[in-house]
C-alpha positions as CSV (number, residue, x, y, z in Angstrom):
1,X,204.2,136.1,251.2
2,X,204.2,136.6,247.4
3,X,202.1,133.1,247.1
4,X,199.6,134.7,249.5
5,X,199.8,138.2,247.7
6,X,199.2,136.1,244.4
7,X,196.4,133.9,246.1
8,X,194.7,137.1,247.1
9,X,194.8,139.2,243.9
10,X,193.7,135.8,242.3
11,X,191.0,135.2,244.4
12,X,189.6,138.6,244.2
13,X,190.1,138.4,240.1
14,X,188.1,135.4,239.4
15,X,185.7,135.9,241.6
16,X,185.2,139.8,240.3
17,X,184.9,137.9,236.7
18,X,182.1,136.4,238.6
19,X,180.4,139.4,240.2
20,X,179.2,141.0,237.4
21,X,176.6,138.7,236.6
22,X,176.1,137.9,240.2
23,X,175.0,141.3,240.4
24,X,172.7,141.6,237.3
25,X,171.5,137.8,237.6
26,X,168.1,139.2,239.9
27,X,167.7,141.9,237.4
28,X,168.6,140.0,234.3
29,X,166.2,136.9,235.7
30,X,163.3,139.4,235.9
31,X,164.0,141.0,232.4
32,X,164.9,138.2,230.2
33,X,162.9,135.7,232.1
34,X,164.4,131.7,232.4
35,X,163.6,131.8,228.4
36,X,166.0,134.3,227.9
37,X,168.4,133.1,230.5
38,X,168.5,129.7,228.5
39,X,168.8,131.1,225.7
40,X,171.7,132.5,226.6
41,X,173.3,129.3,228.4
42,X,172.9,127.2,225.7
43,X,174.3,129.4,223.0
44,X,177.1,129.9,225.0
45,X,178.2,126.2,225.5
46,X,177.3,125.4,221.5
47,X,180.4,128.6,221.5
48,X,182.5,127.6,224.0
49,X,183.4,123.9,221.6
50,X,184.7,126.5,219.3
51,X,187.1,128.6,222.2
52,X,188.1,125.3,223.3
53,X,189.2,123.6,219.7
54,X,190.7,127.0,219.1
55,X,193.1,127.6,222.4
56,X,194.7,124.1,221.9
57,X,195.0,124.0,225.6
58,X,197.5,127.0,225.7
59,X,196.0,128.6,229.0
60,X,197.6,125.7,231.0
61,X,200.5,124.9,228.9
62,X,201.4,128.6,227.9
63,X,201.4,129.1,232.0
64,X,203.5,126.6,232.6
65,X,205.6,127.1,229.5
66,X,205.8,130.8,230.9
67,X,206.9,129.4,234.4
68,X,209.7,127.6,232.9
69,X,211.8,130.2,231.2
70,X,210.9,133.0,233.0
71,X,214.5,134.1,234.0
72,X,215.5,134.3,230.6
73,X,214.3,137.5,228.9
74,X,215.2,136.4,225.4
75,X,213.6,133.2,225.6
76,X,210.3,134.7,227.8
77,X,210.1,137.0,224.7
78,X,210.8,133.8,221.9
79,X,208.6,131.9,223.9
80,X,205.6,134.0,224.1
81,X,205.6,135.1,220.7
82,X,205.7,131.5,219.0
83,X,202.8,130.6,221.3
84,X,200.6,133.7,220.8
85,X,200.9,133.4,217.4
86,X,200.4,130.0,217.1
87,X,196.7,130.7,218.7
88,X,195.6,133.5,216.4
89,X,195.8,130.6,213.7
90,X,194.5,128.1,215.3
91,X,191.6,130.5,216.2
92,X,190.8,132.2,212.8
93,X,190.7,127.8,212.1
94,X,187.9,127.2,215.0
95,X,186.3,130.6,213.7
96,X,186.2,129.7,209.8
97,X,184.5,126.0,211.2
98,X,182.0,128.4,213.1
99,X,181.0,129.8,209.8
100,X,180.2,126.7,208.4
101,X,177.9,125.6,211.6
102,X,176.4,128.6,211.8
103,X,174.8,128.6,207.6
104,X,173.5,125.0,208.6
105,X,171.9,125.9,212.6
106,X,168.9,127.5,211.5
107,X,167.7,128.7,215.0
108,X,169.3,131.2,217.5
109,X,171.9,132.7,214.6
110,X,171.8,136.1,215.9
111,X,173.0,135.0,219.7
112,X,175.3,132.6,218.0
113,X,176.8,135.5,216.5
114,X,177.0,137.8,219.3
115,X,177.9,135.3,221.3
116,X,181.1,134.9,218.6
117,X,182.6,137.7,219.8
118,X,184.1,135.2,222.2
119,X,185.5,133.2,220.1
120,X,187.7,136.0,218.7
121,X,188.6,137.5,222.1
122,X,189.8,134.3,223.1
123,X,192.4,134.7,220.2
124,X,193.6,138.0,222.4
125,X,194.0,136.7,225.9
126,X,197.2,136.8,227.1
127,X,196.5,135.8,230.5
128,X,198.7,133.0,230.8
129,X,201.3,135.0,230.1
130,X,200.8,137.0,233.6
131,X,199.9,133.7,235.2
132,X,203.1,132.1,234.5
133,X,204.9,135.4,235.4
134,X,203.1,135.3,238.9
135,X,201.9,138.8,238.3
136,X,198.3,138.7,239.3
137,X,198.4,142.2,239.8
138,X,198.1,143.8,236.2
139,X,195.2,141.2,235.1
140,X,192.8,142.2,238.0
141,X,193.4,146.1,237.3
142,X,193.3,145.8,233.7
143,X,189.6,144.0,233.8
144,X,188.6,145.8,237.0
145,X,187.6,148.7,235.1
146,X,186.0,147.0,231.7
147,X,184.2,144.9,234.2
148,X,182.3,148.2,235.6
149,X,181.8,149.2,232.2
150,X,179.9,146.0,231.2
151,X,177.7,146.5,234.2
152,X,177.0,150.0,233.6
153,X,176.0,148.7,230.0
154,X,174.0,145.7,230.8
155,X,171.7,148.3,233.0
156,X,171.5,150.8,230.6
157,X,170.9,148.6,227.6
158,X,169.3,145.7,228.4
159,X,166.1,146.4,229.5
160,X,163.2,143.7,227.9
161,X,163.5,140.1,226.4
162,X,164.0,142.0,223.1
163,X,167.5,143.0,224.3
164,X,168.5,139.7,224.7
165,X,171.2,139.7,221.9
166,X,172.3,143.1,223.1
167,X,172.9,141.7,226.5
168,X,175.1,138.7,224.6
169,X,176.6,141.1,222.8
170,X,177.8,143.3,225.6
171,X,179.1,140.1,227.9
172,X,181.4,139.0,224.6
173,X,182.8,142.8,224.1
174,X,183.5,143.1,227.9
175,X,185.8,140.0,226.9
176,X,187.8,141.3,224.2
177,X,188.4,144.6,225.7
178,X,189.8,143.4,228.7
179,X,192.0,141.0,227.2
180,X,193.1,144.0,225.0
181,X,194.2,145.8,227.8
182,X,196.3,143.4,229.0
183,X,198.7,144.2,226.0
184,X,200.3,147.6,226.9
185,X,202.1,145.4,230.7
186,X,204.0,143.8,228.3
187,X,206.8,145.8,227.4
188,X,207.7,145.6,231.1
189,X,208.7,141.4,230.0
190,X,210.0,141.6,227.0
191,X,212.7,142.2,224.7
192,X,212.5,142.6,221.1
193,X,211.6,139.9,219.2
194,X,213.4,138.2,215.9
195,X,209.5,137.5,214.2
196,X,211.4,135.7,211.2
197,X,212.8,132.9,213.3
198,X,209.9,132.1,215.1
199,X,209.1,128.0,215.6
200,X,205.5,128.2,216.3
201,X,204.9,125.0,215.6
202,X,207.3,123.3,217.8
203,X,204.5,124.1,220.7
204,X,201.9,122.5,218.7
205,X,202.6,119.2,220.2
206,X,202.8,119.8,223.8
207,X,199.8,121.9,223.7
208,X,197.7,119.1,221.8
209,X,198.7,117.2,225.1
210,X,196.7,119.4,227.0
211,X,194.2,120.3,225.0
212,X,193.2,116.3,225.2
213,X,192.2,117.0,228.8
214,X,190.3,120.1,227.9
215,X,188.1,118.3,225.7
216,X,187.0,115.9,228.3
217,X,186.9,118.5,230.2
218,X,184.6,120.6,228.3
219,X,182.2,117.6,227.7
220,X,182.0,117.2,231.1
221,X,181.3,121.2,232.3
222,X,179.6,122.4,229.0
223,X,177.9,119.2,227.7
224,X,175.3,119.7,230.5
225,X,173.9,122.8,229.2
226,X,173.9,121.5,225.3
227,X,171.9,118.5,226.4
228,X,169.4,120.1,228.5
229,X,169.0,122.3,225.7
230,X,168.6,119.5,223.2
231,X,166.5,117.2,225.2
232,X,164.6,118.9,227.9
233,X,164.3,122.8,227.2
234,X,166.6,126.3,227.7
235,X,164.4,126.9,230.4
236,X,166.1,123.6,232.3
237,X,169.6,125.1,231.2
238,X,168.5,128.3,232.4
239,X,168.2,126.7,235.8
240,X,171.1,124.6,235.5
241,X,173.0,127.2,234.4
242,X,171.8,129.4,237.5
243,X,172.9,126.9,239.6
244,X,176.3,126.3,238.3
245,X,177.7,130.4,238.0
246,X,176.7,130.3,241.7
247,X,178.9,127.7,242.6
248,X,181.0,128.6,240.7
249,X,181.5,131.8,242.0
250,X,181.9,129.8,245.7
251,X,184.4,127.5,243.6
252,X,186.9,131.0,242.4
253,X,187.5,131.5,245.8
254,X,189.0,127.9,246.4
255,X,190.4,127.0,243.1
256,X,192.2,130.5,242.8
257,X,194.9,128.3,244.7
258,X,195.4,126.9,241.2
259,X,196.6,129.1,239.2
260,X,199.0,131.0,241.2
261,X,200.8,127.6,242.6
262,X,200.6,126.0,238.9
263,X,203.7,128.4,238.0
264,X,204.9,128.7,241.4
265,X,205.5,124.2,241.5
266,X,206.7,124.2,237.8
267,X,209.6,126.7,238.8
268,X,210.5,124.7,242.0
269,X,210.1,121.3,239.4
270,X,212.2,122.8,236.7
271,X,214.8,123.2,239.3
272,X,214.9,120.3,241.3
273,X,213.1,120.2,244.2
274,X,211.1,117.7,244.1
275,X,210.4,117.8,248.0
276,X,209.3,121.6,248.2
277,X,206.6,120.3,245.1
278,X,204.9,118.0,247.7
279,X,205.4,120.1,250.8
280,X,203.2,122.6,248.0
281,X,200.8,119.7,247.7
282,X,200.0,119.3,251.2
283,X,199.5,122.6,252.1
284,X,197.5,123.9,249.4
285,X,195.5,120.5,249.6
286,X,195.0,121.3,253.8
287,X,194.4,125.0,252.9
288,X,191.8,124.2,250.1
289,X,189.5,121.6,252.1
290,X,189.9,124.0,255.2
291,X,187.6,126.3,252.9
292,X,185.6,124.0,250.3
293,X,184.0,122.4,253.3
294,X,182.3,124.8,255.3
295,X,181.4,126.6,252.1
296,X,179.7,124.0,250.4
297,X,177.7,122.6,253.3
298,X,177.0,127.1,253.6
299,X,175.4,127.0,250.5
300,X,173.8,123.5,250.9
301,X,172.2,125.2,254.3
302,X,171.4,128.6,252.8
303,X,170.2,127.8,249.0
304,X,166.2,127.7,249.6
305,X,166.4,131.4,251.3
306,X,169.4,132.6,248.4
307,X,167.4,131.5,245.7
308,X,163.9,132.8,246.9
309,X,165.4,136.0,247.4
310,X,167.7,136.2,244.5
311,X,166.3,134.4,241.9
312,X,162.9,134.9,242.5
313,X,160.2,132.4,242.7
314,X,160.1,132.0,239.0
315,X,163.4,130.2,239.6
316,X,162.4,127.7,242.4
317,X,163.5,124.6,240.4
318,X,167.1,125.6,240.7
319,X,167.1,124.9,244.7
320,X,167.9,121.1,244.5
321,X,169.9,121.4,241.7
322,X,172.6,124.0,243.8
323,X,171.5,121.8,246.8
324,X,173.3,118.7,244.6
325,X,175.8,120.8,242.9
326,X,177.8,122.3,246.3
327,X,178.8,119.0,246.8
328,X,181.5,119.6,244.0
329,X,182.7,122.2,245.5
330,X,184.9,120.4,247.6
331,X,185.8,117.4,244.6
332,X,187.0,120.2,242.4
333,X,188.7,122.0,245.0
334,X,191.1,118.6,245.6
335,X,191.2,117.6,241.6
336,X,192.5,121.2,241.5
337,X,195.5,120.7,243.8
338,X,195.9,117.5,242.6
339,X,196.1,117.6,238.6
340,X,196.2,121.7,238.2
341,X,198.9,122.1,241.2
342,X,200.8,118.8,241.0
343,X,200.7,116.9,238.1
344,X,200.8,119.5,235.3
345,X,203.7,121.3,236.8
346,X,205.2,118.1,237.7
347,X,204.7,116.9,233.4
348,X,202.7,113.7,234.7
349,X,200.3,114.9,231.8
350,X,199.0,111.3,231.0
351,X,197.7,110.7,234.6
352,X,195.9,114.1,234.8
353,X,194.4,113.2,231.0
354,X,193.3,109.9,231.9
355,X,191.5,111.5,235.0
356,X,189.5,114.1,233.1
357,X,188.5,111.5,230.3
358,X,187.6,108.9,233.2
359,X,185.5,112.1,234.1
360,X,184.1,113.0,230.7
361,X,183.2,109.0,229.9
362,X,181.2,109.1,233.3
363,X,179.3,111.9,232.4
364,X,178.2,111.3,229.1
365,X,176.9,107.2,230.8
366,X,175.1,109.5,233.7
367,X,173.7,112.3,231.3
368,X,171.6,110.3,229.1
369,X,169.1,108.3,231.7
370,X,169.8,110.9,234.3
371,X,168.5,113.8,232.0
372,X,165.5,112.2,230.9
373,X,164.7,110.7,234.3
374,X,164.9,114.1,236.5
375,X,166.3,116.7,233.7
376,X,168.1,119.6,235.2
377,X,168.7,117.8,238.8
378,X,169.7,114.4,236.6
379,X,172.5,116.7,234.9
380,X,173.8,117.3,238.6
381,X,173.6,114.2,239.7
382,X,175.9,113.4,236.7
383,X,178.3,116.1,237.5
384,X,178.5,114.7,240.6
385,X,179.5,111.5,239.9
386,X,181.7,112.9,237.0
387,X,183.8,115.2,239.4
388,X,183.9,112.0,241.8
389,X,185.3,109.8,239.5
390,X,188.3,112.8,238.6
391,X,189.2,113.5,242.1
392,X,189.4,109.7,242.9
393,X,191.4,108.9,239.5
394,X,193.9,111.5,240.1
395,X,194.6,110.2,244.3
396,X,195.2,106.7,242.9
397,X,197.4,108.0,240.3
398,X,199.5,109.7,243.1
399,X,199.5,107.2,245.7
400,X,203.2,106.1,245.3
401,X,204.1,109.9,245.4
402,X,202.3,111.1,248.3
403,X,201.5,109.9,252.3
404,X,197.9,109.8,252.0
405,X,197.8,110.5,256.0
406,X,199.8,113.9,255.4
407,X,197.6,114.6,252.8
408,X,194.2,114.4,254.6
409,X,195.7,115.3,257.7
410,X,192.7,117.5,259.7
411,X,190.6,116.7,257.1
412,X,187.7,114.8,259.5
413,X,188.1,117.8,261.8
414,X,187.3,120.0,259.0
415,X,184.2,118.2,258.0
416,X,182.7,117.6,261.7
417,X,183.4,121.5,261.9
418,X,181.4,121.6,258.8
419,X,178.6,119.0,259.5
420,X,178.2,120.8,262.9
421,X,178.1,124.2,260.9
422,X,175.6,123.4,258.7
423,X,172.8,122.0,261.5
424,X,173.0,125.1,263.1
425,X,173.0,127.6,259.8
426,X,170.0,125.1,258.5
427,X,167.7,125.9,261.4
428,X,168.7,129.1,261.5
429,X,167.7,129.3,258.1
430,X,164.1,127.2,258.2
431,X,163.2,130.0,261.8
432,X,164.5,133.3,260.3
433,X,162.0,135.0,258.1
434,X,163.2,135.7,254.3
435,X,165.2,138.6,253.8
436,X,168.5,140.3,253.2
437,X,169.5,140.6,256.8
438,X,168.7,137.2,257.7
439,X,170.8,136.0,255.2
440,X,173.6,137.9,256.2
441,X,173.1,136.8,259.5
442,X,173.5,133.3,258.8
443,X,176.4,133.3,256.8
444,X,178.2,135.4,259.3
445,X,176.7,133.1,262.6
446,X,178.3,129.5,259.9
447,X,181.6,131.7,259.7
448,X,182.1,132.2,263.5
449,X,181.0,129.2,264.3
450,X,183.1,127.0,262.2
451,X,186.1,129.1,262.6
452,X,185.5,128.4,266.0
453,X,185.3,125.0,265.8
454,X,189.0,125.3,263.7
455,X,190.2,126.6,266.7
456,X,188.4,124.3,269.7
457,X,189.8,121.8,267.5
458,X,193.6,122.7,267.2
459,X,193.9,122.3,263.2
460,X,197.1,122.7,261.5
461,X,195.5,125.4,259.3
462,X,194.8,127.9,262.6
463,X,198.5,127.7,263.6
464,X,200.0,128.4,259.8
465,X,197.2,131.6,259.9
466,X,198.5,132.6,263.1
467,X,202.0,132.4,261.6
468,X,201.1,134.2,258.7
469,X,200.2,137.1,260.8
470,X,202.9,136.9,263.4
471,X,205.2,137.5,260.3
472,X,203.1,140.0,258.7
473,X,203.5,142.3,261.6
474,X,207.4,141.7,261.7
């Protein structure tokens, strides 16, 4: 029940990170216009090189680090310092090489600077900490409230295209306050500290080993948007950007999985049991296709109608692009079980690294003659095949670990359900007139009707719900 608890509070976390701009996005894409939008996108992935240099990889590798010597107060405490320290260096070093790229750019300065405020908040979180505690609890609370804040601000402030930077400005600060809240749960974890015999370094190496991965991985998820900035226009990252915090949001929900089981596998590693790690890998990988599917084929189905409605017809170029892009919503969902929930809790760090650089190389081949061929839908295309090539890497690097036939167990009754699903919410969608209520209408009529389709069926997943609740009520 506490993996459920965890899977819940994560869930509901990442995807409120993602609700306030899914709530301002019609406002914000009437105000600041796909101009403004771009701008925004683009500045924001030249910043996020910098946040990415800086954290080393210590989000994964301070989670699982976290996980490992949880039970021992004294070392939790050692252990947290030497790595929280070791980040405020390494991110007043990404933040001094920000100074020197921003006196040679010699457009956009002031976003790049508001949009800086980032970089330093990144020094700040202390998320992983929670994460590899399993307490989901405090980081949802903690940012629930700075999150209503940063609403309340973006409607009161922003207001014209000339409030762009105020708009960047208030997204960065929401950032820094709430990991600065985080700060006070502490004390619940940790003992006092000996600061003078603190090895920061000896983390140095480890993390470098996952900050590899988070390179290509950045190439691959941020390169888009730099691209399309360099060699099409914002305006094409303003729809490609549009495109991807929608899916994304659809992605939270699924790939929430990740980072409660991360710690939850390294504990059961650390001590042994190797077998409960796999039984963890084929549930999670059942649970997560049981809901990637029918919610990317959803979005596939009700993407003309969402974007007319929420985007406005101003954004109409970002329906084929989300049309492409919901397809990796179900490739990430499995490279998330599979390198985030298996092989970085299980230390096979070279086969998840070689999967994300397989995925990184593939992009950057794709981007180039994909980009100028169809811009914004050639990025997609790219992603695509980039996320592909991951997902396919990482179940060839597992084959000698895993029965493949466990692993994709009721995974052809899933997609039938979600084929079958998505003929029904598409017509429903190309008949119903455009509105609110229709919309609503769909998604619930796809819901019902694959859920129903779960159960006609008889898959695993219906029976382990059923069980869930049985116990629940005990």
């Amino acid at each position: 029940m506490k993996v459920v608890k965890n899977y819940l509070y994560n869930a509901f976390y990442q995807v409120f990170i993602l609700l306030v701009p899914l709530v301002t996005t019609p406002y914000l894409a009437r105000v600041l216009g796909p101009t403004g939008v771009g701008i925004n996108s683009y500045t924001n992935s030249v910043i996020q090189y910098f946040i990415v240099f800086g954290s080393i990889g210590v989000d994964l590798y301070g989670n699982r680090q976290i996980a490992f010597v949880r039970s021992n107060k004294q070392q939790l405490t050692q252990t947290f310092y030497e790595i929280f320290f070791m980040r405020i260096i390494t991110i007043l070093i990404a933040y001094a090489a920000f100074g020197g790229f921003l006196l040679l750019s010699g457009q956009y300065q002031t976003y790049y600077l508001a949009q800086s405020v980032s970089l330093i908040a990144a020094a700040f979180d202390i998320s992983w900490f929670f994460m590899g505690m399993e307490n989901f609890y405090v980081t949802v609370i903690r940012n629930f409230v700075v999150k209503i804040l940063t609403l309340i601000s973006i409607f009161t402030f922003v207001k014209s295209y000339s409030d762009l930077g105020i708009y960047i400005f208030i997204l960065s600060m929401s950032l820094l306050l709430g990991n600065l809240t985080l700060f006070p749960s502490l004390k619940k974890y940790l003992v006092k500290a000996d600061l003078r015999h603190l090895s920061i370094w000896r983390h140095l190496k480890p993390s470098l080993v996952l900050f590899l991965p988070q390179i290509a991985m950045q190439i691959y998820g941020v390169l888009n948007k730099t691209m399309l900035g360099v060699m099409v226009s914002v305006q094409a990252t303003g729809y490609f950007d549009q495109s991807d915090k929608m899916v994304k949001m659809a992605l939270a929900i699924v790939t929430a999985t990740g980072t409660v089981m991360l710690p939850h596998v390294a504990n059961a590693f650390a001590r042994g049991e190797v077998e409960k790690t796999r039984h963890y890998l084929y549930q999670s990988f059942r649970f997560v296709s049981a809901i990637a599917i029918p919610i990317a084929f959803g979005l596939m189905a009700v993407t003309a109608k969402f974007v007319t409605l929420f985007f406005t017809k101003r954004f109409l170029a970002v329906i084929p692009i989300m049309i492409i892009e919901s397809i990796v919503i179900i490739l990430i969902a499995w490279s998330n079980v599979l390198g985030i929930q298996y092989l970085i809790p299980t230390k096979q760090m070279k086969s998840y690294t070689i999967s994300v650089v397989v995925g990184a190389i593939v992009n950057i081949i794709f981007n180039i003659p994909l980009i100028i061929k169809w811009g914004a839908v050639g990025a997609t295309i790219a992603t695509v095949l980039s996320e592909f090539s991951i997902t396919m890497y990482q179940l060839f690097a597992i084959r000698k670990q895993v029965d493949y036939r466990k692993l994709f167990g009721d995974f052809s009754k899933y997609l039938i359900a979600g084929v079958l699903m998505f003929e029904v919410v598409f017509e429903l969608d190309r008949i119903l007139p455009i509105s609110w209520k229709m919309l609503i209408l769909e998604v619930v009529v796809g819901m019902v009707f694959y859920i129903g389709l779960l159960i006609l069926f008889r898959t695993k997943i219906i029976d382990e719900a059923k069980s869930l609740i049985h116990n629940r009520k005990k």
